[in-house]
N, C-alpha and C positions, 0 to 999 in steps of 0.2 A: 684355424689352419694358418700356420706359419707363412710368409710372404720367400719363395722362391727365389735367391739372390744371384744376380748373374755376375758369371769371372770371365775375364779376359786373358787365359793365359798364352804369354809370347815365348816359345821355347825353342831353337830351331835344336834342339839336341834329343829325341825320338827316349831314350831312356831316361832322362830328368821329368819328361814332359809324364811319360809312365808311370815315375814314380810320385808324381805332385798328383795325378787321377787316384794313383790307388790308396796314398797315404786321406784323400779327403772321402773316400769310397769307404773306409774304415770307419769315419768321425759320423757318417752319417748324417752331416751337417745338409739343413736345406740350403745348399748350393748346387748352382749348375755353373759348371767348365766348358768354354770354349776356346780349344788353343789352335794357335798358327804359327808358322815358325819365322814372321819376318814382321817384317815394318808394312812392306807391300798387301800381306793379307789382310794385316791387321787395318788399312786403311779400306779395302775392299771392303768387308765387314761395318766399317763406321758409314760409309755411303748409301748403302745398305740401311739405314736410320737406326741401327742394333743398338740398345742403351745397354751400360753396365754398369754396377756396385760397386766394381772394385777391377784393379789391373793388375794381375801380377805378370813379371818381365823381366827376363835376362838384360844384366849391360851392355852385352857383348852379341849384335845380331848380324848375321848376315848382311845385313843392307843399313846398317847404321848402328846406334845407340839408343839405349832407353830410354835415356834423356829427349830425345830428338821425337820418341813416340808416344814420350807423355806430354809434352808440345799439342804432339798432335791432336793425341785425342782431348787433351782440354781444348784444343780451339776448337774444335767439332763439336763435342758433347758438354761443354763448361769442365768445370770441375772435378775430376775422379779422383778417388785416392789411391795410390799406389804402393806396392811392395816389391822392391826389389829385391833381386837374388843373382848372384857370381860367383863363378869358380875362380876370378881371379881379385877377392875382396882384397880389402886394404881401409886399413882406418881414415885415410885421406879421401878414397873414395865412398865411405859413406858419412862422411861430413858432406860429401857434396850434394847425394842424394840429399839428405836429410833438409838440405836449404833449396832443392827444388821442389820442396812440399811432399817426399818420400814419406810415408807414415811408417815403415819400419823396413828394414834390412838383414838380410842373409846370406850367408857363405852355402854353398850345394855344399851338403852334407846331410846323412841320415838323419841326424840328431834335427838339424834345420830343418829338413821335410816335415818331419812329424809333430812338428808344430807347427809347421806352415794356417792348418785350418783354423785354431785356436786366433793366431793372429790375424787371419784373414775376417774373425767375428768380431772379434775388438777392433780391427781398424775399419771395419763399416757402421756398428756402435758410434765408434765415437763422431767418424764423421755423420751422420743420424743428427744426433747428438748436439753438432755442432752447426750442420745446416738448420737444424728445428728452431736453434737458437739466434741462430739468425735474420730467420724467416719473422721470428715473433717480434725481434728489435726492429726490423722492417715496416713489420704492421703498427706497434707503438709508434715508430718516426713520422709515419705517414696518418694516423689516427691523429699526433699534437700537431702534426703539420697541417690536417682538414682545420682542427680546433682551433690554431691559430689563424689561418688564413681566415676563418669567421668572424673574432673575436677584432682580428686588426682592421677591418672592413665594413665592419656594423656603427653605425650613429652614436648606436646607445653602446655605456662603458660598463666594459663585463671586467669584476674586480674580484679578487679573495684578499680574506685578512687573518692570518695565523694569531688565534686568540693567545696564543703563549703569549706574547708580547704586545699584541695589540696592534700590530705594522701590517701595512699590506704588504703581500708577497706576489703578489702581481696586477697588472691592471691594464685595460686596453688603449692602445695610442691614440684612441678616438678622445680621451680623456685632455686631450692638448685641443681641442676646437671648443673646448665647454669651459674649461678653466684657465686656458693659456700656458699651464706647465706640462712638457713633457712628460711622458708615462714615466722614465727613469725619475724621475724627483721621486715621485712616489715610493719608490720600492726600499722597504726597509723603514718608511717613516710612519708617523701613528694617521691609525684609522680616521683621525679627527684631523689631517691635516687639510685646510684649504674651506675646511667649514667655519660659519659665521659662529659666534662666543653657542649664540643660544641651538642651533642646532648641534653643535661640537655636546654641549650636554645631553642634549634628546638621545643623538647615538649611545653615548657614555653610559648613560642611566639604562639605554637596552639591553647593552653588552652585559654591566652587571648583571641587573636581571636576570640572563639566561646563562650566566656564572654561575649563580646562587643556585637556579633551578636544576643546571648538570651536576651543584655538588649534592643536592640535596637528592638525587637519584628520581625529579620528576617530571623532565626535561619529557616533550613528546618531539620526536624526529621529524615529524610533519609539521611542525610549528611554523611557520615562513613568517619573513619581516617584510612590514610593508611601511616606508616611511617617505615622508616629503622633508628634503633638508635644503638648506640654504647655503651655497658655497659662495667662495668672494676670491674672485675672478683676479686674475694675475695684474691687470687695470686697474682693481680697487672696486668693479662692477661686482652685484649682488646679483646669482646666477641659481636658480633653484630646478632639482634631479628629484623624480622621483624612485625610492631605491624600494628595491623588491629582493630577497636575498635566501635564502635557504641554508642547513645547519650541515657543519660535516662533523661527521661524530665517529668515534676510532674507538672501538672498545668500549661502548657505552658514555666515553667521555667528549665533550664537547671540545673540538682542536679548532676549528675555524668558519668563518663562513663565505660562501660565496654567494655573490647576484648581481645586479643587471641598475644599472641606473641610467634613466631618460631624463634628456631636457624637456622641461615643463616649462621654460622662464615664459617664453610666449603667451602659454596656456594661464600662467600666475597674472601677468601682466594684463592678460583680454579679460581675468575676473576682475581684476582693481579697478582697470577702467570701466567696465560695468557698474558696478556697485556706483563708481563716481556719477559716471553717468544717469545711474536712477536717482543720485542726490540735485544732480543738475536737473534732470527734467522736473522733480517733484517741485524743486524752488521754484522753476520756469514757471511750471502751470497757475501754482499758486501767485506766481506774484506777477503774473501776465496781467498790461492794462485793459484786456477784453473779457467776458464772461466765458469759460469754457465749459463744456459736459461732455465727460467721457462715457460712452456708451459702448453697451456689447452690440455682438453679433444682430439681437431682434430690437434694437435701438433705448434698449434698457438702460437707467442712468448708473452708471459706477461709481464714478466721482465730480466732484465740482469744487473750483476755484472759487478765493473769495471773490471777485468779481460778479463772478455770476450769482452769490448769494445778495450780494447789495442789489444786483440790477433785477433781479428775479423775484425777491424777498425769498426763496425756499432756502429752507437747510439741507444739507444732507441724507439725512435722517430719515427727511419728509418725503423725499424725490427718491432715491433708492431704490432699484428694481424696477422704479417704474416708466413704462416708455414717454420718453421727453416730448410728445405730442401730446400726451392727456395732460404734460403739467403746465406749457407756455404756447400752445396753439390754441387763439380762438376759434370757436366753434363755427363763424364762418371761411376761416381755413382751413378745417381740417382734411380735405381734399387737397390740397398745397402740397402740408406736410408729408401726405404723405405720398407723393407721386417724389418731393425730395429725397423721403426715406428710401424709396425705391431705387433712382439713380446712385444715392450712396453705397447702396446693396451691388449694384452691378459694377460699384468702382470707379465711380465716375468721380470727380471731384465739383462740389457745389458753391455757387459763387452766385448770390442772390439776396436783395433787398427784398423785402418784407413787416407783416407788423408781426408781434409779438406782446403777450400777455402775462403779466405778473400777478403773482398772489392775489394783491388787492384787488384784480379784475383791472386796472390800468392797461391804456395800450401803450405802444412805443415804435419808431420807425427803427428795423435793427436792419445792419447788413448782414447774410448769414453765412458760412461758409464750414461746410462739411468736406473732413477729408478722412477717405478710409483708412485703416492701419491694415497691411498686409505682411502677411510672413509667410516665403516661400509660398506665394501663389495663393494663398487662401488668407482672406478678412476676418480678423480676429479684433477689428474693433473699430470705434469710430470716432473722430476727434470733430465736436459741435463748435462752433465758433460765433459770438454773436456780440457787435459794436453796435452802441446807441447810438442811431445817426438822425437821431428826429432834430435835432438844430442844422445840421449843414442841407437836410432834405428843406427846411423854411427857409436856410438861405439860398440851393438852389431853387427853388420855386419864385425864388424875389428878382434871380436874377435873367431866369429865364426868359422875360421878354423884352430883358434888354438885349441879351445875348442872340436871339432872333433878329433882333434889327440889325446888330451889328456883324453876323458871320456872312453876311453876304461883300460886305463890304472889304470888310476884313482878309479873306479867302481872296479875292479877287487881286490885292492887293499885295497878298502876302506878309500879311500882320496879324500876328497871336494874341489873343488878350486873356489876361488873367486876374482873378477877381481872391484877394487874402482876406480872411476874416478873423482880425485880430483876436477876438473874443472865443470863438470858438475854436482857433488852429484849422480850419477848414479852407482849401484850396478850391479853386473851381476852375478851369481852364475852357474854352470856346477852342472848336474844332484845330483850328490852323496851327495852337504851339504844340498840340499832340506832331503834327509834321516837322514842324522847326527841330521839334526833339526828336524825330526818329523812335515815336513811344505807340504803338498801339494802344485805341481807344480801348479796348477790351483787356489788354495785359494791364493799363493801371489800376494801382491800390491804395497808393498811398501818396497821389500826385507831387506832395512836398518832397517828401525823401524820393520818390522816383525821377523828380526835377534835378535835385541833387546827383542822382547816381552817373546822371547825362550828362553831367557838366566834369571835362578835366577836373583831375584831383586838384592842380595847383590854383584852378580859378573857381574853388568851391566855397572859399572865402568870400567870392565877392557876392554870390546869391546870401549865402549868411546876413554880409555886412546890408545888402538889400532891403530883407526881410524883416531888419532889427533897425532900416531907416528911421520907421515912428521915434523911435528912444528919443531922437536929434531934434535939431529945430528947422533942419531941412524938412522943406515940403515937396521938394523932388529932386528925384533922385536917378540921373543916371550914368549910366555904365555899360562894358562889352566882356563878354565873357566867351570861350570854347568851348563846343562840344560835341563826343565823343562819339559818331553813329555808331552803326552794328558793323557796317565794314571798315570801322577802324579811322575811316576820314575825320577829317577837323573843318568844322563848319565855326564862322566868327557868327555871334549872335550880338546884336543892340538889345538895349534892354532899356526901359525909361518906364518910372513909376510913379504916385504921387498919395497921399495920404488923405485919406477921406476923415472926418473929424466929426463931433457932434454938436449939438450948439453951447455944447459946456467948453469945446475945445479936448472933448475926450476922444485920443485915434481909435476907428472902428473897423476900419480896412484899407489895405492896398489895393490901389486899380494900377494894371501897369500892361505895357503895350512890350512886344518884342517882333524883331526883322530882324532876316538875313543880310550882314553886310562883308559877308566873306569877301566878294570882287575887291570891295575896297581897302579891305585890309591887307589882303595879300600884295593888290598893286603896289601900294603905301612900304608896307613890309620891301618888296622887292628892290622899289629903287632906295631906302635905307639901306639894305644891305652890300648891293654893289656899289652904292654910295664911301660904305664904311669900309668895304673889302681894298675898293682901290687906294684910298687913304691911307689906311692899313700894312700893303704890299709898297705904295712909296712910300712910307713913310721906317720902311723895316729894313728895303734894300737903301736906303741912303744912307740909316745907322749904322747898321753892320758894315758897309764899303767902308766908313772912316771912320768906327770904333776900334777897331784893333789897330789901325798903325798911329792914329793921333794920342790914344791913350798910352799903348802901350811904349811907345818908342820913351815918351818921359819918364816913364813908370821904373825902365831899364834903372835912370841914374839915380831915383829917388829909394829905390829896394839896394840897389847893391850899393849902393853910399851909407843905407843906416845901416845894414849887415855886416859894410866896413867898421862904421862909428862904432858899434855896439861890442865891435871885439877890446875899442881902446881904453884905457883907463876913465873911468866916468864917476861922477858923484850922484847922487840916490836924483836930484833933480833932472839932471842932463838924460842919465838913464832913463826917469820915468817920459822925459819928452819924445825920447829915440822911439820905447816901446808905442806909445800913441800914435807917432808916424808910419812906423812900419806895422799896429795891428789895421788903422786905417789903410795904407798902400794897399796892407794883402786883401781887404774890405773889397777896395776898388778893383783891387785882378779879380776878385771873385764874382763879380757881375758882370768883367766881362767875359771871365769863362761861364757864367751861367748863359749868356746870352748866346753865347759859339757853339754851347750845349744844345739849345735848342733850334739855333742852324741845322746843327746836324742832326736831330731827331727828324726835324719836320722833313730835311732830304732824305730822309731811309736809310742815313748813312753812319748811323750812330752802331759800333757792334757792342754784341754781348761775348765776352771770353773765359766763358766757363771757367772755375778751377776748383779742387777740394780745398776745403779749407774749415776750419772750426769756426761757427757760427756762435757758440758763446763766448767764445774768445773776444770775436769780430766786432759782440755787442757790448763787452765790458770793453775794450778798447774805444769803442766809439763815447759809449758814458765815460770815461775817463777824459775826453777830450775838454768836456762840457762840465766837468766838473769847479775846477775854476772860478769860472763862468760863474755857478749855481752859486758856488759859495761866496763869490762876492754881492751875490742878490739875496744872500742870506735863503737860497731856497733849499728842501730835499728831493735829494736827485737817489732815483731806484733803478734798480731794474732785475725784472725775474724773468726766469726761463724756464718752461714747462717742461718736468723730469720725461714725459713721453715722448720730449722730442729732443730724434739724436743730433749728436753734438757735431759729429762732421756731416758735411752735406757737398755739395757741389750744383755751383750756380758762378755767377761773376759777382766776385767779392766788394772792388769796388763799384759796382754800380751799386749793388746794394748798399753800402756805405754811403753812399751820395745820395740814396733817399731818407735813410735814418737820419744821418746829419740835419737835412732841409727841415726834418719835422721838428727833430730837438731844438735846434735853432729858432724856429716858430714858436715851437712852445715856451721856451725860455724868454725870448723875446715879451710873447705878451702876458705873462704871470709875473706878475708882481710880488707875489708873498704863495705862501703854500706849498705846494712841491709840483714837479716832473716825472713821470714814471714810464721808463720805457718796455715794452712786454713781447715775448715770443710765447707761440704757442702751434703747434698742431692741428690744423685744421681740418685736412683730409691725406689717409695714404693710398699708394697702390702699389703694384708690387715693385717697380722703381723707383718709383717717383713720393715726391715729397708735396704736397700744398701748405704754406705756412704762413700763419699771420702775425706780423709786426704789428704792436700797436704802442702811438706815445699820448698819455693821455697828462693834462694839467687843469689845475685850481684857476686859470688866467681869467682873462676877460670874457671869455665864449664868442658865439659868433652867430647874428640872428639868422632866422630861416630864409630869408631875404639875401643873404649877404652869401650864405652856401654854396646858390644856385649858381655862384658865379666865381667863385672861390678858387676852383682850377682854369680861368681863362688869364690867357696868358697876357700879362702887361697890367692885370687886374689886383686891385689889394681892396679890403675890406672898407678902410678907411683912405680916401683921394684926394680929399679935400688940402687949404694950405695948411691949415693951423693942426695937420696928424702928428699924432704921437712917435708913432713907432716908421724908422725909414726901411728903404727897401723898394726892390723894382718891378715885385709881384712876379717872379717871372721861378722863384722856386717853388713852386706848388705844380706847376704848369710841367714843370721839369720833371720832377717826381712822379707825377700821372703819368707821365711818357715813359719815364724811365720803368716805372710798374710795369707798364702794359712791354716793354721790351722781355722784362721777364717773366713774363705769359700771368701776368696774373691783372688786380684793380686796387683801386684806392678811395679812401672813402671818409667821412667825417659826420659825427655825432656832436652836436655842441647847441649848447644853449645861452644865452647874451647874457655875463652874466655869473656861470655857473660853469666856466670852465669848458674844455675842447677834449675831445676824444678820436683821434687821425689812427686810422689802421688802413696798412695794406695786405694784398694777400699775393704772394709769388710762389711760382713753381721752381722746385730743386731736384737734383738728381741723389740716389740713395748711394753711401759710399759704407766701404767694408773697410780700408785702414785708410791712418794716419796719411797728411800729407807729406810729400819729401819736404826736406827741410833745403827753403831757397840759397841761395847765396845773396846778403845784402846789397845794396847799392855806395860804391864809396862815396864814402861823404858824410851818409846818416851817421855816422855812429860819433860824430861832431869832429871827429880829427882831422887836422889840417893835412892832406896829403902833400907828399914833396915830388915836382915838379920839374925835373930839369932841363928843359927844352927853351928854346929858341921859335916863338910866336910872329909872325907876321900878322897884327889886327892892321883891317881896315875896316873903316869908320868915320864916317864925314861928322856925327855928331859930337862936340867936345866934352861935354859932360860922360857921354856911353865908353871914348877914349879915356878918361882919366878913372871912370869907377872899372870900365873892364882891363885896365893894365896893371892898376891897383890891386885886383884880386887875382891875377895874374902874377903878378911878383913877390904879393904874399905866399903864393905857392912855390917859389921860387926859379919862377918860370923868366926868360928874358927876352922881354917884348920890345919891338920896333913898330912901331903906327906909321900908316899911309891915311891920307885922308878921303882916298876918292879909288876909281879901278886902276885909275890913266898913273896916280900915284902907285900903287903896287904895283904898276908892273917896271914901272924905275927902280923899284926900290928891292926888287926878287931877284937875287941871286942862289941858280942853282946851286943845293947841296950847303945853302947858307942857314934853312930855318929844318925845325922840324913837322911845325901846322900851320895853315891861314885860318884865322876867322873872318869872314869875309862878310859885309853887311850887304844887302840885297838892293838897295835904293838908297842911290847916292848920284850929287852934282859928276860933272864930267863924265865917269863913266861908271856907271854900274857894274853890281858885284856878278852877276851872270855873263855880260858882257868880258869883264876881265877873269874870270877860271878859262871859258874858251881862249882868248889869248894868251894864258901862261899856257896850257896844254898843247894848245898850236904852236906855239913858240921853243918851246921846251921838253915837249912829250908826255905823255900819260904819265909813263913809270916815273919819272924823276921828279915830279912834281909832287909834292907831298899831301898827304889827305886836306880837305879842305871842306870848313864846317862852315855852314851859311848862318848868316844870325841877321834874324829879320823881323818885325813889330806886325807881317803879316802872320793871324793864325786862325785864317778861316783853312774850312774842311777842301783839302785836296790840294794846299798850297806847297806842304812839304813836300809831297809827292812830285808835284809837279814843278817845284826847285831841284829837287835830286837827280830827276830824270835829264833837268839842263848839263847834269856836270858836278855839282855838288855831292860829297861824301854823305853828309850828313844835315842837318839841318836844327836848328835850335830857335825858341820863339823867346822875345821879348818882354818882359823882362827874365833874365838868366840866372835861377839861384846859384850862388857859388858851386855847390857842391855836385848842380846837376852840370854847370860849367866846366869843374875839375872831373869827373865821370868819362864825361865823350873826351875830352883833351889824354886822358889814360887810355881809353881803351881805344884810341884810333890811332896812338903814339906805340902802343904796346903793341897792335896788333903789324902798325907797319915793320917796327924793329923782329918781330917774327916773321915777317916774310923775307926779310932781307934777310934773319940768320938763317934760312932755307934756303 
């Protein structure tokens, strides 16, 4: 039965509307007609929820346009199609229908009527037609859209590979957390891309394969791949998927396949170490110094170590299957064993002296110790453990009534005694050093290495060196040593021991006593250290108050006098003399800026000022410094940088500069022959941030374990003595640890006396996307003399500082007047006469602070020209606190030309811009 199509006809014209009824009354068409003559009905009708097929409608209505009411009824109903019809057509007018979505047009006419119904079946057809087609692009969009949203969201990488070529033609973005390349690399490139040589052939050789077998017409459709391949990871890491894949086949011919690959690496990784691990236990067991026997569930033997064949006499062979109480329990233990066997049954672990019976019927004093194997809650086996202790049982038994006489005494006292028995390696201790150690009697096992465990790592030498006293021809022996309780405290222990001998002179044991003498040592400790503290703190603020002005202020005319000399005609000897004064002078500024360095670290006043900058750049530039250097030491100077780590970063460039320097400097310093190697590498990321470790390692002298421990204290060097090799004021290594930890990171050192030093540190950077802006240099670097033509006022009591700073002043072509003192400059200052002061800060008659206040009093703010302080003070806060008196600017002692010629431009520049404003 035909589907009943309903019409919408708009006619307000009573004989068109007649003649569209009767003309579709003839056709017999299943249609049904409902017509109204306006806009008005036809909306009463849509409210109404009336659906229709189709609309046919005059242009021309009573109460609007057709246009107006095919509006309407698509915003009500969606979509209709429509046919218009007018008496008063025009080609212009059904161009326009046509573009409001009109599916066909008619002039009122018979001829038009009578095919009205005809078109009224085609243009619900098509639209059909068109909606059906739409509906099904729909459900495809949203069927690859489910498929997609699955495929981009699942772990495992769901892939196809169009066999025509061999390429994949798609792959899931999960495919970027397993191999680090993006899904897009893949598409278009071969099936084998990103796999290791040997699984790239395993695929290969499948693919033919099931080539051969669709040409050969025996291919079954059901066939699935199932393969483990080995992929290598965007890092260079080996990353292995297990791929599972299914056949797409078009016409009986094989086109491609698709499937699913999971990360297995975890799962490859926990078999390897497995396997490793039953190679390590199998060697453990076997070559364990105690006798073992591995036993099932009903205490049946499994297996057994050589040990326990030497101590037992049984083989393998012989013991197998059989329960380990019929083979090594004598027969007046057998109740023993087997109430042990029972405790082991319930999980108990066994820890118990006994005798034991071998082959030959021999006894033996053993200690025994049973421990169960459980997996997941249930005992699946038993590990027997069993040491010959019948010698340390005759030595305790020997010592046992001495050891009664003396733990009363002892205990009371608070004195541990301990008894060594050369011969056998057996320990024996009396009550009291189980206390001194913080050792329960019942957790020891192994009292020697348990002695050990209690004692700081760093004083575990001296129990050693104790132990191995015999070697020597001392007969006693003592010493204090630390150790470590269970809450982490530090208890000082005495220790005193002495060598028991035989009448041949052969040693047979140590006897040796220990007490607590913590009280004493910490007393002793404490007034040492604020002994050494106050020493310390005078002896740092007296330095520092008259290292910078007494050093510095000389330093002025001995730098800028060779930086004079150096520019004039010289012969290869004068020159080489110039250079040794001025690599010396800058020698001497540099200790005392390391020193003003660590002023300001230890005040918290030291900043870090981030910037981006290129880090390999930063580091060939700093090797290049040192190159020189190397090569007149005839050394080889490296340095690499690790391709995973990027090349801009963002940190403070020179801080970090000024710890690479410290170390090369170190390093060069003390290697004689061999090379220098400076190294960057990648430590840790995250998603900003950067962890990165520098490391400078050399062939040098090394540095003993001794000498470490002490390595970054400040004012400290390796070697102190007169007759050291190597100079220096201990004080950069100290600087460097500081300057680390400023950039969130540490520093550290590897080296052997000897064999060379290995200095790394590790600091935190920030992650950067571009290039840094490109700065503007500093005048001066770039070696050219800048010209200068201004009018200087220097004052300066000292005459050496006057003749080197007027000197490099007129070589700029600057023209300088000197005052000697304040009370001089202000005789000597006429308004509108100079264009700068350099004013020196500490001077007879009047000081340079003293005289800016009275030229600006005198004279006024404005007309008074910038005025730059030049001063041999350059502790932390000084500048600041000269500027604030009055001073422009401020400059420290001694003044390189060029940073000289810098402030003198840009304070000369910047006043001549405010005066042309």
């Amino acid at each position: 039965m035909k589907k009943i199509r309903k019409i919408l006809v708009v006619e307000d014209e009573k004989s068109y509307a007649d003649l569209i009824q009767l003309t579709f009354e003839r056709r017999q068409l299943p249609f049904r007609l409902e017509f109204v003559e306006n806009i008005s009905n036809a909306r009463t009708l849509l409210e109404e929820d009336h659906d229709y097929d189709l609309l046919i409608t005059d242009w021309l209505l009573p109460d609007g346009t057709g246009e107006e009411l095919l509006e309407l009824l698509n915003r009500e109903k969606g979509k209709v199609p429509a046919i218009m019809i007018t008496s008063q057509g025009s080609e212009e007018l059904a161009v326009k229908c046509f573009k409001m979505g009109v599916m066909d047009y008619f002039t009122k006419t018979p001829q038009a009527f009578s095919n009205l119904p005809l078109s009224a079946m085609r243009v619900i057809r098509e639209h059909d037609n068109v909606r059906q087609r739409e509906i099904a692009e729909e459900r495809l969009r949203e069927s690859e859209r489910k498929y997609r949203l699955i495929t981009d969201n699942i772990t495992d990488i769901v892939w196809t590979i169009d066999l025509s070529d061999n390429n994949y033609s798609y792959i899931s973005p999960s495919i970027a957390n397993f191999v680090g390349y993006e899904s897009e690399v893949f598409i278009g490139k071969s099936a084998f891309f990103a796999l290791s040589p040997f699984s790239a052939k395993k695929a290969r050789d499948k693919i033919v394969y099931l080539k051969s077998l669709s040409q050969a017409g025996k291919l079954n459709s059901d066939e699935k791949i199932e393969l483990e391949l080995a992929f290598v990871h965007k890092n260079g890491n080996l990353r292995w998927g297990e791929t599972k894949g299914s056949l797409l086949i078009n016409n009986g011919k094989l086109t491609g396949i698709t499937g699913v690959t999971r990360d297995i690496t975890d799962k490859k990784a926990a078999e390897e170490n497995l396997r490793i691990q039953q190679i390590y236990f199998q060697t453990l067991i076997q070559q364990a110094p105690v006798a073992i026997a591995i036993l099932d569930k009903e205490d049946r033997v499994q297996q057994v170590n050589e040990k326990f064949i030497s101590l037992f006499g049984y083989k393998l062979q012989e013991v197998k299957g059989i329960p380990i109480n019929d083979c090594i329990v004598p027969v007046h233990l057998k109740e023993e064993g087997r109430l042990l066997t029972n405790n082991v049954a319930r999980g108990e672990d066994v820890y118990h002296e006994s005798v034991r019976q071998a082959k030959d019927g021999s006894l033996m004093d053993v200690l025994i110790i049973g421990e169960p194997v459980i997996i997941e809650g249930e005992q699946v086996a038993v590990f027997g453990i069993y040491q010959d202790i019948s010698e340390q049982k005759q030595s305790r038994d020997a010592l046992r009534k001495l050891s009664e006489r003396l733990v009363m005494a002892t205990s009371a006292a608070g004195i541990g005694i301990w008894d060594y028995n050369l011969q056998t390696d057996q320990m024996v201790w009396e009550p009291e050093m189980y206390t001194l150690h913080d050792i329960g009697v019942t957790e020891a096992r192994d009292l020697k290495n348990d002695w050990q465990k209690c004692i700081h790592p760093h004083d575990r030498k001296i129990l050693i060196s104790l132990l191995d006293s015999w070697k020597t021809q001392k007969q006693i022996y003592e010493e204090s040593y630390r150790v470590v309780k269970k809450d982490n405290s530090i208890r000082y222990i005495k220790i005193f021991c002495s060598v028991v001998k035989d009448e041949t002179g052969q040693p047979l044991r140590l006897i040796g006593v220990c007490w607590d003498n913590t009280r004493e040592i910490e007393h002793t400790e404490l007034e040492r250290k604020v002994e050494v503290a106050d020493k310390v703190a005078s002896i740092k603020q007296q330095f520092l108050a008259n290292m910078s002005h007494e050093i510095r202020s000389p330093m002025t005319g001995i730098i800028g006098m060779t930086e004079l000399l150096m520019k004039t005609s010289l012969d290869e000897k004068q020159k080489h003399f110039l250079e040794t004064i001025h690599a010396s002078s800058n020698s001497l500024l540099t200790i005392v800026n390391d020193i003003l360095d660590l002023s300001k670290i230890e005040a918290g006043r030291m900043e870090v000022k981030p910037s981006v900058f290129n880090l390999k750049n930063c580091g060939q530039r700093t090797i290049d410094l040192f190159s020189a250097l190397t090569e007149q030491k005839n050394l080889e100077l490296s340095f690499e940088f690790d391709p995973e780590l990027p090349e801009m970063i963002k940190t403070d460039e020179n801080r970090l500069a000024q710890v690479v320097s410290n170390l090369l400097s170190n390093a060069i310093k003390f290697t004689e022959k061999g090379f220098v190697k400076l190294s960057c590498s990648l430590e840790k990321t995250g998603e900003n941030s950067l962890e990165i470790k520098v490391t400078v390692e050399d062939s040098g002298i090394g540095i003993s374990e001794e000498n470490q421990q002490r390595l970054f204290n400040i004012f400290s060097q390796v070697d102190g003595s007169d007759t050291r090799n190597y100079e220096g004021t201990g004080l950069g290594l100290s600087i460097s640890q500081k300057l680390a930890e400023l950039l969130g990171g540490k520093i550290g050192v590897e080296s052997e006396q000897g064999k060379g030093s290995r200095f790394w540190f590790i600091f935190k950077a920030e992650k950067v996307n571009q290039e840094p802006q490109p700065g503007t240099s500093e005048s001066g670097k770039s070696g050219e003399l800048p010209h200068l033509p201004y009018r200087v006022l220097l004052v300066e009591d000292k005459k050496t500082n006057q003749m080197v700073l007027s000197l490099m002043l007129k070589e700029a072509g600057a023209e300088v007047v000197i005052a000697d003192n304040g009370k001089d400059a202000l005789e000597k200052y006429t308004p509108g006469a100079f264009d700068l002061i350099l004013m020196d800060i500490q001077m007879p008659v009047m000081d340079g602070i003293t005289a800016v206040k009275e030229l600006k009093s005198l004279h006024g703010h404005e007309k008074v020209p910038p005025i730059l302080g030049l001063s041999a003070k350059a502790m932390e806060g000084d500048a600041e606190h000269y500027i604030s008196q009055g001073l422009d600017d401020y400059l420290t002692k001694p003044v390189p030309a060029n940073r000289l010629y810098q402030k003198i431009q840009q304070w000369t520049e910047s006043r001549l811009r405010r005066q042309d404003d």
